[in-house]
C-alpha positions, -999 to 999 in steps of 0.1 A, spaced: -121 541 812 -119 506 802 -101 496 765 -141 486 752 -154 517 762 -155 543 728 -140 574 737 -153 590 704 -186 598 721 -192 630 746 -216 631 777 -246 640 748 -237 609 727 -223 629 697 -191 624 681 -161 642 690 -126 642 682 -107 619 709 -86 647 732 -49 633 728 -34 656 747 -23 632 781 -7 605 760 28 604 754 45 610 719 62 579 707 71 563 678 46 549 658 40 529 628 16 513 609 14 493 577 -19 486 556 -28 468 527 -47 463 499 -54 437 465 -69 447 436 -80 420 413 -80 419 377 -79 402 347 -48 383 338 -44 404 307 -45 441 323 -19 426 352 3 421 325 1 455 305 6 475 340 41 454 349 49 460 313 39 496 316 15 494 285 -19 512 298 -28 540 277 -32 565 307 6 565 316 24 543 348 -2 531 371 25 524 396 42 561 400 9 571 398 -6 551 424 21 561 444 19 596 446 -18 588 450 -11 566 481 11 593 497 -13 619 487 -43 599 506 -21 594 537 -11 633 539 -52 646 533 -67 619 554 -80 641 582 -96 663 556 -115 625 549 -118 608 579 -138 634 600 -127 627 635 -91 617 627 -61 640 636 -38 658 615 -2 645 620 30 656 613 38 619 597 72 614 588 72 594 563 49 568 539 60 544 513 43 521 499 54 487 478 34 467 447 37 428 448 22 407 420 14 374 436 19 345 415 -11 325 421 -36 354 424 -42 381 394 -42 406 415 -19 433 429 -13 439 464 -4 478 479 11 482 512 14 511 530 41 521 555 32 554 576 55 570 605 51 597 632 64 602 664 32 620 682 4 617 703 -17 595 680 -15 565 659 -10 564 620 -33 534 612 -63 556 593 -30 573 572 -19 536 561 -55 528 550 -65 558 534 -29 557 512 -40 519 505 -69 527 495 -65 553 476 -39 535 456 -59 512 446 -86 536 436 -62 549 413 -50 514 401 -86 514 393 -92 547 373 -60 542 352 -72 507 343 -111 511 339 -105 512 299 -96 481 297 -110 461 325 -140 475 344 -144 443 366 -115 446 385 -121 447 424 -108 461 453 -108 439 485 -88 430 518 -82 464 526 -71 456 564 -44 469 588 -13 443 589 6 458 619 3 491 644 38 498 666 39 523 694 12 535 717 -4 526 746 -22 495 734 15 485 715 20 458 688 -5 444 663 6 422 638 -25 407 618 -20 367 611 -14 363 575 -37 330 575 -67 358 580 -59 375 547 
């Protein structure tokens, strides 16, 4: 089978779970992001921890880790893993009002992490979103994007920063 071939697909055409039983377990990582924008103002209140609904970053957080463990409850054809560990890290950028969540997921299995790391980004920012909607209902989610997969068959991606 060549690498463009999808291997999500049976003899019928119908989605199926990829069988990942042949590869070989490795280490593997994958890191994720994702910006929220927002008004100048509610940026300010979350690093100063003043939004009514409590600390958007703890919360988010859990959130994030939360997403990474459930994703193959979301994502229908993805794999539950035994990951090993997620973290994720806030920046505030100082020439964007926005915030930016990055996801770090681990596993050593059969299967890579990079759905886990998207899901927790994603999820994060949701809940970025829901804490903040009081005060600023135009803020928006974007760049959602894998920044680097390690381990596997198919190895290292790293994703150029001049893309983001």
């Amino acid at each position: 089978m060549s690498e463009l071939e999808f291997t999500h697909f049976n003899e019928q055409g119908r989605a199926r779970m990829v069988d990942v039983s042949r590869k070989d377990v490795t280490n593997r990582l994958a890191r994720a992001q994702a910006k929220v924008y927002m008004q100048a103002e509610t940026l300010q209140r979350i690093k100063a921890g003043k939004i009514a609904k409590g600390d958007v970053l703890g919360v988010a957080q859990v959130a994030g880790v939360m997403g990474a463990k459930q994703t193959p409850y979301l994502i229908p054809m993805s794999h539950p893993l035994p990951i090993s560990g997620v973290d994720l890290q806030f920046y505030f950028p100082e020439e964007e009002n926005c915030l930016v969540i990055e996801a770090a997921v681990k596993v050593t299995g059969k299967t890579g992490v990079e759905m886990e790391a998207l899901t927790a980004v994603s999820l994060a920012a949701l809940t970025v979103y829901d804490m903040c909607k009081a005060v600023d209902r135009g803020m928006e989610i974007s760049q959602i994007c894998l920044l680097e997969k390690k381990g596997g068959k198919s190895g290292h991606y790293f994703r150029p920063q001049s893309n983001l």
